[in-house]
C-alpha positions in Angstrom: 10.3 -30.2 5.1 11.6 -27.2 3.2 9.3 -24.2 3.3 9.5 -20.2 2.0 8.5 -18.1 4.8 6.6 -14.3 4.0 6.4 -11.3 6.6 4.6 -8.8 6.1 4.6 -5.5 7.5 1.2 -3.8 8.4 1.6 0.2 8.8 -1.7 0.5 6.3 -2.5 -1.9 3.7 -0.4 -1.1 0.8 2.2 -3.8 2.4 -0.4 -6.5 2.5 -1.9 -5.7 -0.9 1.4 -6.0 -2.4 2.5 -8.9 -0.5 -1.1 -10.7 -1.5 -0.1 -10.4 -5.3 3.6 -11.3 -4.6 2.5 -14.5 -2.6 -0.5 -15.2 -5.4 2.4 -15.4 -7.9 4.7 -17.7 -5.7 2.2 -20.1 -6.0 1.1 -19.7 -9.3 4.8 -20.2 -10.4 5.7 -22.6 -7.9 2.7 -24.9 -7.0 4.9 -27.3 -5.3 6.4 -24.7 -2.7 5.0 -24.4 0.5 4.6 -21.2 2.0 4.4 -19.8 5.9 2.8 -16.1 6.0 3.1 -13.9 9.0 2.8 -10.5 9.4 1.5 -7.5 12.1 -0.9 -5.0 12.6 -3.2 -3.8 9.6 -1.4 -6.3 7.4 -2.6 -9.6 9.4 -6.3 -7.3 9.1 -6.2 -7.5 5.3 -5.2 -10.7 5.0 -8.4 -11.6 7.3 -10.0 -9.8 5.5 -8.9 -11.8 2.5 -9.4 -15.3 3.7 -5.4 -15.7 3.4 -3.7 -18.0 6.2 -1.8 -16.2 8.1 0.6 -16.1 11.7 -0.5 -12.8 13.4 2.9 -10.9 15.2 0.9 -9.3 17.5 2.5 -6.0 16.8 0.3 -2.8 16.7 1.1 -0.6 13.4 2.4 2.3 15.7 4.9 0.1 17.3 5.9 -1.7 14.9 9.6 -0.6 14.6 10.3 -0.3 18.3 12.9 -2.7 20.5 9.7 -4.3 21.7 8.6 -5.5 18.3 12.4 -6.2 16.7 12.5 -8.7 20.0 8.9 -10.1 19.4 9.9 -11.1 15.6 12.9 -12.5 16.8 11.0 -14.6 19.2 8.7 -16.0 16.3 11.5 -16.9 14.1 13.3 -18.6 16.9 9.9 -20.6 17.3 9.5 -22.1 14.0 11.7 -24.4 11.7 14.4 -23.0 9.0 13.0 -22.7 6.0 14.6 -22.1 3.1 14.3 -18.3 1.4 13.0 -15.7 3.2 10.8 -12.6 1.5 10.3 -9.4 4.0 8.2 -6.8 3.7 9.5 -4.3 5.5 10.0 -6.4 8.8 13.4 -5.5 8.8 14.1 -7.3 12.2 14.5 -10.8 10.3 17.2 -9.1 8.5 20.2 -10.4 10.5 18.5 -13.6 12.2 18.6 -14.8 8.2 21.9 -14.2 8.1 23.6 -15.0 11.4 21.2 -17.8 12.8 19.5 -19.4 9.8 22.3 -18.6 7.0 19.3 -18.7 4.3 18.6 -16.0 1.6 16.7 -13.1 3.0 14.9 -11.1 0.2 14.0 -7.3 1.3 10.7 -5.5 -0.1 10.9 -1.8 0.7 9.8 1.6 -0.5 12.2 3.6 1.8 15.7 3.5 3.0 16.6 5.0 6.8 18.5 8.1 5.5 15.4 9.0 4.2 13.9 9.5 8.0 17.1 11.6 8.6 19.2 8.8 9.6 22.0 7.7 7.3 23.9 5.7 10.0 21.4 3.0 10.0 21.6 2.1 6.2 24.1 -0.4 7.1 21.6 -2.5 9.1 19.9 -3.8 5.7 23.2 -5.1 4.3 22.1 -8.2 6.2 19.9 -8.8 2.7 20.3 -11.0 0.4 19.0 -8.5 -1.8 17.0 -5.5 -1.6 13.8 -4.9 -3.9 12.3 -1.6 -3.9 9.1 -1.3 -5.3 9.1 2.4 -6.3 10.4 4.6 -8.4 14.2 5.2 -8.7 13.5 8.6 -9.0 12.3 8.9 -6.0 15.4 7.6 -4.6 18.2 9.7 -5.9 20.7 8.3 -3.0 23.4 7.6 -2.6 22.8 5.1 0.5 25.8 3.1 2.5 24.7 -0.2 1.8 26.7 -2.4 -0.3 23.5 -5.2 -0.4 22.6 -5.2 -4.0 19.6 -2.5 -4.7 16.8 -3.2 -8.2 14.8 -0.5 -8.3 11.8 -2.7 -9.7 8.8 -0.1 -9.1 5.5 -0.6 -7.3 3.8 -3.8 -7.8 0.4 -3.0 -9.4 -2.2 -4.8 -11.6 -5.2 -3.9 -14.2 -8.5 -3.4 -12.9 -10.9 -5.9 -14.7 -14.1 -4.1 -13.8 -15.2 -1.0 -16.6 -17.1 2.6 -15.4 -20.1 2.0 -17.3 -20.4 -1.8 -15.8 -20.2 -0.9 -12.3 -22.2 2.5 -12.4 -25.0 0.3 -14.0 -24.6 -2.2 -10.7 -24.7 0.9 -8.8 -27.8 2.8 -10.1 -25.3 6.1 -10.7 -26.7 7.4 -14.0 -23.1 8.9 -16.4 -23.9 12.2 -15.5 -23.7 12.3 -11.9 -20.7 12.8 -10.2 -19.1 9.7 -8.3 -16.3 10.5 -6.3 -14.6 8.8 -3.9 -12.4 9.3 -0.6 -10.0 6.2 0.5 -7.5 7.0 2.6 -6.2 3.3 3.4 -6.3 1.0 6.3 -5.0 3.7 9.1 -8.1 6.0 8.7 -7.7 6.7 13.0 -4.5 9.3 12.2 -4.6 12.5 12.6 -3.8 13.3 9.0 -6.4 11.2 7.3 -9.1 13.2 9.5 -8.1 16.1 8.3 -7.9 15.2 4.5 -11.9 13.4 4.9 -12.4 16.8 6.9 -11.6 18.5 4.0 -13.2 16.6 1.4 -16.5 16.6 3.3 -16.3 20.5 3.1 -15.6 21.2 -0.5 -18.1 18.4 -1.1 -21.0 20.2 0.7 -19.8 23.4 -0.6 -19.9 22.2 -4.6 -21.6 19.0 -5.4 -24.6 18.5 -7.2 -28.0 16.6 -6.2 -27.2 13.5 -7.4 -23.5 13.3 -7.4 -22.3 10.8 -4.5 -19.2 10.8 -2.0 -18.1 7.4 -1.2 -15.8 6.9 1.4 -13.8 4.0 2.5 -13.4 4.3 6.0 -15.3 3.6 9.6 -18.3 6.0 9.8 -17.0 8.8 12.6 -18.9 8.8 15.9 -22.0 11.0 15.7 -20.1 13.5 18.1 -21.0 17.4 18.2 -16.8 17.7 18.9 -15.5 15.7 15.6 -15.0 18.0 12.9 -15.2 15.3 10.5 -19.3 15.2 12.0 -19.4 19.1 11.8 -18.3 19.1 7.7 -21.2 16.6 7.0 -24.0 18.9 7.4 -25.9 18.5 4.3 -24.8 19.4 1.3 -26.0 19.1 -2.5 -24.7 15.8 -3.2 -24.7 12.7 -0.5 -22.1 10.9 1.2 -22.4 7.1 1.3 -19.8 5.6 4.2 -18.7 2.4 2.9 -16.3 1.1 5.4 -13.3 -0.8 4.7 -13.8 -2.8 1.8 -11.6 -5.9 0.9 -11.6 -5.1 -3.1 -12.0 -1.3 -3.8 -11.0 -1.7 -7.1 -14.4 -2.0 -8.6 -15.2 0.8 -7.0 -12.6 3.1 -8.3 -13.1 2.0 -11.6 -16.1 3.9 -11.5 -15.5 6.5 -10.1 -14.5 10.0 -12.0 -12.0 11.5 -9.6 -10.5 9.5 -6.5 -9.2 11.7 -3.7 -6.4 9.3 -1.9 -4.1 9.7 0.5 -0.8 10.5 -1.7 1.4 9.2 0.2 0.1 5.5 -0.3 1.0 3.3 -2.9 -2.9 3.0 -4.0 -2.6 6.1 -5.9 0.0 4.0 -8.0 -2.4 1.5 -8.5 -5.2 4.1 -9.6 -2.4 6.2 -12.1 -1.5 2.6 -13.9 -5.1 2.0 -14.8 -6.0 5.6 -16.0 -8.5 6.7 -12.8 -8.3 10.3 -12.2 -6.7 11.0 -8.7 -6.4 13.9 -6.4 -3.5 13.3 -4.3 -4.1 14.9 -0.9 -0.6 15.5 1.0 -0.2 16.7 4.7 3.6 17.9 4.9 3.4 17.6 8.8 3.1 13.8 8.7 6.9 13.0 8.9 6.6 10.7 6.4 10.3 9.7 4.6 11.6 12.1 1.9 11.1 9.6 -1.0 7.5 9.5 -0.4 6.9 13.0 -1.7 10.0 12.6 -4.3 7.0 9.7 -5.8 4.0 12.4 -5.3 5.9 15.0 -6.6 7.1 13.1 -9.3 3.9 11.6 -10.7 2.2 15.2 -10.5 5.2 17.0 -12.5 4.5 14.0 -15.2 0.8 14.6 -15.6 -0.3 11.4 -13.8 -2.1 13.4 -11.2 -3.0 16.3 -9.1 -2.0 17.1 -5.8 -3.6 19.3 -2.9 -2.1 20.1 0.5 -4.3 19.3 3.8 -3.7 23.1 4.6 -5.9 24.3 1.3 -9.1 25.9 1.4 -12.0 23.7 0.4 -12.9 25.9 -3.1 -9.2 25.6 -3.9 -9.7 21.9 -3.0 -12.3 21.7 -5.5 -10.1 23.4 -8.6 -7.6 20.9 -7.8 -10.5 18.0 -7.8 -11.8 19.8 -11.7 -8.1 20.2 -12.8 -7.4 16.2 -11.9 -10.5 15.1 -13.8 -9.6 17.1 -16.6 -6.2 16.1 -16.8 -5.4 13.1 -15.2 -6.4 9.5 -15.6 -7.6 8.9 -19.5 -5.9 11.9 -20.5 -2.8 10.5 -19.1 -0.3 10.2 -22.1 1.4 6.8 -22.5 4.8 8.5 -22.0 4.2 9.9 -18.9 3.6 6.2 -18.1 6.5 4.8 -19.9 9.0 7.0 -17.9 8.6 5.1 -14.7 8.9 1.7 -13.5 5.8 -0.9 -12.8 6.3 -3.8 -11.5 3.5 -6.9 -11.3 3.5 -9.8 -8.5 4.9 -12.0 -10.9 7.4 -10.0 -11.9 8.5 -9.7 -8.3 8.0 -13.7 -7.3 10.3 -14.3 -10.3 12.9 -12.4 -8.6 12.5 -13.6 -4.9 12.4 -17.2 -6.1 15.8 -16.8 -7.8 17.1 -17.1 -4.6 15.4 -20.0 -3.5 18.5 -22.9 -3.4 18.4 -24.9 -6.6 18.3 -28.0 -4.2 14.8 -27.0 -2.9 13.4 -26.9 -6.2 12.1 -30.3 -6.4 8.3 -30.7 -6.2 5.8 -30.6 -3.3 2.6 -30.9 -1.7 1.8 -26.7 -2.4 0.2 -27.0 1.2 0.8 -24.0 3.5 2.4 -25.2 6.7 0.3 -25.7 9.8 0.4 -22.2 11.8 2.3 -22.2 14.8 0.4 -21.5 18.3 -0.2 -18.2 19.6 2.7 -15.9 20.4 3.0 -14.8 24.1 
């Protein structure tokens, strides 16, 4: 029985969410084909979250790339039966087990390349792709890489918000001419570097909002400790802060709000510049994130598509940057500035994964996702 299998990469959400709209498409396209979804960490979280069948790794987000995790993929895909296209977000271990073991089409999803973490040598390891995806800007890859795999710079996968401002203010009781701003910072809100940016935000927030204007934040409440700075920077202020935990569909959400204050570094700020929602990109240069993630930050902001403010800021200067992003950014956003980068959709990028499927696999099916296999020891 001929099947696609999907892993997915955790590391945050953004992986997840992409893969979601990917896999959405895949089945909208292809009805018939059945479909095996695994991934690790905050990834197998969302999908939870989601409802979506999924094979948990096991792997913890922080571990992901280590020898331990490479050998526990390895063990899954020695585990189940062949199928017949591979898609991998990210879970670059499956790389050469497609093409030694199973000899199938492996399709790579990726936003970064290993020369940008400083380490050029290990390009070569993703030739093992069929093809490699990148869903990002090319300008944020200038290159050149040693990989001779073929490269389509296809951008990030994104899609409109259906909800409007004034339909979810009215839902929420927040009258037009309050402030609504709100803090996401993905699904990693435990590192150090997003408890510095909602550290932040909570103190120009206090400093500078209104009674009336609300703060949401999409994150865990922070233990009501005298220690956490994060408790410290929400003494009361003029406006409120409403925690709202994670939340499975924030999309609603932002399409209310009047400024978003994201982690730039994420793809949601992608997301948010696409459908025209103000954002305040908050950037923490210590983070050792890969070179092309600021090349996309740095890049978006030079085009007008939004404002960006370093962890290390003060919180007035904080607050200018939060004015100058609503004033600039989202509906002001010209449709050039848009025009000059790529978008992609999830159908845009199942149309191009299922190109590889073999044309002797394309004959109808059931749809049905394969049973899961057991646990993983």
């Amino acid at each position: 029985m001929s099947y696609v299998l999907v892993l997915s990469r955790g590391h945050g959400f953004g992986h997840a969410a992409r893969d979601l709209r990917v896999v959405d498409s895949i089945r909208r396209l292809r009805p018939d084909l059945k479909l095996l979804l695994a991934a690790s960490g905050t990834a197998a979280e969302y999908f939870r979250m989601h409802g979506i069948p999924c094979v948990d790794l096991g792997i913890d987000d922080a571990e992901d790339m280590t020898p331990a995790a490479f050998a526990r993929v390895q063990a899954f895909l020695r585990r189940i039966r062949r199928p017949q296209l591979v898609v991998t977000d990210e879970v670059v271990a499956a790389l050469p087990y497609c093409r030694k073991v199973w000899k199938v089409p492996c399709v790579l999803l990726t936003d970064w390349f290993y020369s940008e973490f400083g380490e050029p040598g290990t390009d070569p390891f993703l030739d093992s792709a069929t093809e490699i995806l990148v869903l990002d800007f090319r300008a944020a890859h200038p290159g050149p890489y040693a990989i001779t795999a073929p490269i389509k710079y296809v951008g990030p996968v994104v899609r409109p918000f259906t909800d409007t401002r004034a339909q979810v203010r009215k839902e929420l009781g927040i009258p037009d001419v309050s402030l609504l701003a709100v803090n996401t910072l993905g699904g990693m809100t435990g590192r150090d570097e997003a408890g510095r940016m909602t550290e932040l935000t909570l103190r120009a927030w206090n400093a500078r909002a209104r009674p009336g204007d609300q703060l949401h934040i999409l994150a865990p409440s922070p233990p009501p400790s005298a220690e956490s700075p994060i408790a410290d920077a929400l003494s009361a202020g003029g406006g409120s802060v409403v925690w709202r935990g994670i939340v499975p569909e924030p999309e609603s959400l932002f399409a209310a709000a009047d400024v978003v204050i994201a982690d730039a570094m994420g793809t949601t700020v992608c997301d948010l510049v696409y459908n025209r929602i103000p954002v305040l990109g908050l950037v923490d240069r210590s983070a050792g994130f890969p070179a092309s993630f600021h090349l996309r930050v740095d890049v978006m902001a030079a085009n007008g598509l939004m404002v960006c403010a370093d962890v290390s800021c003060t919180p007035e200067a904080l607050w200018t940057s939060l004015e100058r992003a609503m004033e600039r950014t989202g509906p002001e956003t010209a449709q050039s500035s848009l025009d000059r980068f790529e978008w992609a959709t999830g159908t845009v990028v199942a149309d191009l994964v299922l190109r590889h499927l073999p044309s002797e696999e394309r004959s109808p099916g059931s749809g049905e996702w394969p049973s899961a296999v057991g646990p993983l020891s």
